[in-house]
N, C-alpha and C positions, 0 to 999 in steps of 0.2 A: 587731317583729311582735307584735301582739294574739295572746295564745296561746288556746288552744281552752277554751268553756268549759261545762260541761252546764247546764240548765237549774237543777238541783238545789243544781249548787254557787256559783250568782249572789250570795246573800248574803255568801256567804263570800269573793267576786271585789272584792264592792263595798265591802268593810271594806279588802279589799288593797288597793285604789285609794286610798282614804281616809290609811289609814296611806302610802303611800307618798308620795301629797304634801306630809304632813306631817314625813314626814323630807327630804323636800327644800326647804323651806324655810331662810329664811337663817337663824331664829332657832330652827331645832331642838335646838340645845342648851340655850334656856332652861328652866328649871326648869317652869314651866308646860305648854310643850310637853312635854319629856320625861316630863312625869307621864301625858300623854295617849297617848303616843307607848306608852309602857309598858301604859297600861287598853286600849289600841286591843288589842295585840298578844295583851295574855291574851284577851281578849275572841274575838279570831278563831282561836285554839290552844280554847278552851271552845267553839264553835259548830262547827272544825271536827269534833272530839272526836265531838258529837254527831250531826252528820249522815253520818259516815262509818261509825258503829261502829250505826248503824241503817238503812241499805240497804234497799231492798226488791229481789226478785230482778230488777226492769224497769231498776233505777237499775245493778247490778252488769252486765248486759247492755251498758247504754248505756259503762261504763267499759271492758268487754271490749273494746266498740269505739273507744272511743280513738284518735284517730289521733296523738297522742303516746307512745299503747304501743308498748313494747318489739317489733320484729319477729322471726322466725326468725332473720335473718342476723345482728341485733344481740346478738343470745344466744349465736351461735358464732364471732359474735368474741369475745365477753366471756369464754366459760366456757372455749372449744377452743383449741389451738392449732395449727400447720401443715395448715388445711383447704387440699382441695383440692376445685374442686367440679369436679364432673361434667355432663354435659348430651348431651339425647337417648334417646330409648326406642328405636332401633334399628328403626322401624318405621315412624313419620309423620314426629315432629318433636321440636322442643325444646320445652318450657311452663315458662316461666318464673313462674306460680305455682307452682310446685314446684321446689325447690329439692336438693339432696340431692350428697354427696361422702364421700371419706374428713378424718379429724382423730383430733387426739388430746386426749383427756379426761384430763389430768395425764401419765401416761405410760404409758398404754393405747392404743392403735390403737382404733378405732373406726369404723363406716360413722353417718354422719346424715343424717337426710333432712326434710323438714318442708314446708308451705306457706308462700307469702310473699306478704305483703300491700306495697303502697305507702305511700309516703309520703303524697306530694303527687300529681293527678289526673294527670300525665303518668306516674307509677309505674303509679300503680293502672291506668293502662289498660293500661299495658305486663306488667302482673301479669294482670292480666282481675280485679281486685278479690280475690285469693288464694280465687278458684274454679278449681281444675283439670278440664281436658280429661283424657281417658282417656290420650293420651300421658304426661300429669304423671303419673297414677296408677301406667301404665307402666313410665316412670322409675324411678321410686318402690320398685317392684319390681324391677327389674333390677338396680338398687344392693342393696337387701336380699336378693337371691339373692347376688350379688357377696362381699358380706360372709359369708352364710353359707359359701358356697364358701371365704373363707379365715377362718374362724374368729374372726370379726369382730364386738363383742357390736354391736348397733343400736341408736339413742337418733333417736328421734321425736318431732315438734313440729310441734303440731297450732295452728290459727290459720286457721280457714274458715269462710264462712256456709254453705257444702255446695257438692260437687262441680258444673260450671258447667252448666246444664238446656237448653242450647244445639239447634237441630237437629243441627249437624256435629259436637257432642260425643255425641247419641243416635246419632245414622251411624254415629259411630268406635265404638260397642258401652262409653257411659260404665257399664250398668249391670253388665256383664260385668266390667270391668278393676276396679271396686269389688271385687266379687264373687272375685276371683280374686285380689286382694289379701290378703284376711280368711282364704280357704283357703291359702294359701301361708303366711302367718306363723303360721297356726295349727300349721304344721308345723317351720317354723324351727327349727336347732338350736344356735344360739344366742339368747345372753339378747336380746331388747327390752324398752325402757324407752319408755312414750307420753310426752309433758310435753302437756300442755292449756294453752298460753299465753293464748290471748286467746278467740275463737269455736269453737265446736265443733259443727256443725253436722252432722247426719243422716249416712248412711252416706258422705259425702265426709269428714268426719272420722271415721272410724270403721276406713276403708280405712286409718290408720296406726296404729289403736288399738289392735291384738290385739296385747298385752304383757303380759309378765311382770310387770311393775312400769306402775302408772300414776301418775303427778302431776299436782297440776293446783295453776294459783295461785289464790289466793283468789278475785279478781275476773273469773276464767274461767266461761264455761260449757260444758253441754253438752247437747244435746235432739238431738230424733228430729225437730225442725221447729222453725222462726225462731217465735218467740213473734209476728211480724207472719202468718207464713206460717198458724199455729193460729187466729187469731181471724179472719184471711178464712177459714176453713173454717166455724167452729162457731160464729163470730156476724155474718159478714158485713161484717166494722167492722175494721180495722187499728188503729183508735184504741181496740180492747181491746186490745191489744197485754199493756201492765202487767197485766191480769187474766190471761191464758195464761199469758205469765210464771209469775206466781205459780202455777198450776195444774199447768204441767210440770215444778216439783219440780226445776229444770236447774242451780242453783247447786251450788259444790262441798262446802257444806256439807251438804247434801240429797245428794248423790252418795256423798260420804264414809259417812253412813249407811248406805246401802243396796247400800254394799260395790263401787260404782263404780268408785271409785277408791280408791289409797292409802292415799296425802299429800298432804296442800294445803299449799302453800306459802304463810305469809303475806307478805300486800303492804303499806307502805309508807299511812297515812290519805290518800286519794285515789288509789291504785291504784300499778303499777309504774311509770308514767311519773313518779312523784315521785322516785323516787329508783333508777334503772335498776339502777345499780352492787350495791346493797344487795342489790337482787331479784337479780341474775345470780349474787351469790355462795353465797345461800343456795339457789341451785336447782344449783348446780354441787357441794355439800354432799353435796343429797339425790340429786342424777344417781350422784356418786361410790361413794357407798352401794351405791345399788342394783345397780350395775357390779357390785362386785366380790360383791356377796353371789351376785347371780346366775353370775359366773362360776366359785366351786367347784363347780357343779350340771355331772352328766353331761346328752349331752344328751335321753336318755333322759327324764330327770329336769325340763329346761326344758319338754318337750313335756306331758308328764302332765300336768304345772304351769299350765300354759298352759290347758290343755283343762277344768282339774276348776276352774279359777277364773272360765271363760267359762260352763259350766253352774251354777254358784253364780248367779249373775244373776239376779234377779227372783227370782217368785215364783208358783206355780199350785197351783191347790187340783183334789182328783179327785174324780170322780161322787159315789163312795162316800161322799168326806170330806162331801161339801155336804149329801148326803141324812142325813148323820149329825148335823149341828149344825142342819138345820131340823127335826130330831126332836126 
């Protein structure tokens, strides 16, 4: 199977093709071939070098989406072990974008929860494209009261274009169960831990994000709106897309700044689908960390925490201040 390929990284696709033919040739081992064999290869290690280690935030978006990325569940296979999952919101239904169970992080109990995208288009429909219904949300919550109920720290993994905009998800009250997501973990008295795998999308990611600890990997984002969704607003044109992009600041280096998040986790030159194994161990590192620091915290102490790192956020200037610096 033709594996998936962005636009950005065709050069670097077309060298691969080149070079592979040429080791499949019968006379690969001549001296001639292999000198070429050898130029071809530094040549495509120098170009990838260069177009991965300069991104622009539209190209890190398009990688976020990937559908060779890494999903929710291939993370807690990789990192957890003895998951059990769970299912249903005790209410409508089950939503199988959302995902969420108990496991264990080394040998810690744990409750997880996260979004889950598809593979291939019989997945993703059976996912609804790892957009949740207010059930998922639901869910989502029930497990993370579940776990506070037994002292259970939470580890979240986000991986959405945003909660699903649906009529029957507006019926079922999607902006309410958001909304009562964000108050409830804001209260939690145990640790959370967010992870930003892949999209991060408006308050449907958001609803798993009020954490003590947030991570995000390198080629994740995060916004208040789909860089397609900003330029039909403010310039009419979906094909600004890459200009929005770059204007909402959504990359995790840009977040890392501004006190967003964390830690970014680095990924692998062309994203986590290069090399899964590498990414899942160094994010099961930095999950591990975060566990245990946050579990010597009372939980007194989680909540404070929680609260004085969500009002750090941003940034406002007062009446006073503004009439003082136009003086």
């Amino acid at each position: 199977m033709r594996k998936f390929i962005l636009d950005f990284e065709r050069p670097v696709a077309e060298l691969e093709e080149k070079l592979e033919e040429l080791k499949q040739l019968s006379s690969a081992g001549q001296p001639d071939i292999a000198a070429e064999i050898g130029y071809l290869e530094a040549q495509i290690e120098k170009l990838r070098v260069h177009i991965y280690s300069n991104l622009t935030p539209w190209q890190r978006v398009q990688i976020a989406r990937h559908p060779d990325r890494p999903r929710t569940l291939d993370y807690i296979e990789a990192i957890f072990t003895d998951f059990i999952e769970l299912k249903g919101d005790r209410l409508f239904a089950d939503d199988p974008a959302m995902i969420g169970g108990f496991a264990r992080l080394d040998h810690v109990k744990a409750m997880v929860v996260g979004t889950q995208k598809g593979r291939n288009t019989k997945e993703n429909v059976m996912r609804n494209f790892g957009m949740p219904h207010p059930e998922g949300y639901r869910k989502a919550l029930r497990l993370m009261t579940l776990a506070d109920k037994n002292a259970l720290p939470i580890i979240s993994f986000i991986d959405t274009l945003g909660a699903y905009p649906g009529i029957g998800a507006e019926e079922r009250g999607q902006a309410a169960a958001i909304a009562t997501n964000l108050m409830t973990m804001a209260k939690l008295s145990v640790p959370i831990i967010a992870v930003n795998i892949g999209e991060g999308g408006s308050g449907g990611a958001l609803a798993l994000g009020v954490a003590d600890t947030v991570l995000m990997l390198e080629n994740s984002y995060y916004s208040v709106i789909s860089p397609e969704g900003c330029a039909s607003i403010l310039w009419r044109d979906n094909a600004k897309a890459p200009t929005a992009a770059e204007e909402l600041g959504l990359t995790a280096d840009k977040l890392l700044e501004h006190g967003l998040v964390d830690t970014v986790i680095k990924e692998p030159l062309g994203g986590a689908h290069r090399a899964p194994a590498l990414v899942a161990r160094d994010l099961k590192k930095a999950l591990v960390a975060a566990v245990r620091r946050h579990l010597t915290k009372t939980p007194g102490e989680l909540v404070e925490g929680r609260y004085a790192r969500m009002r750090a956020v941003g940034s406002f200037e007062s009446a006073e201040e503004a009439a003082e610096a136009s003086e």
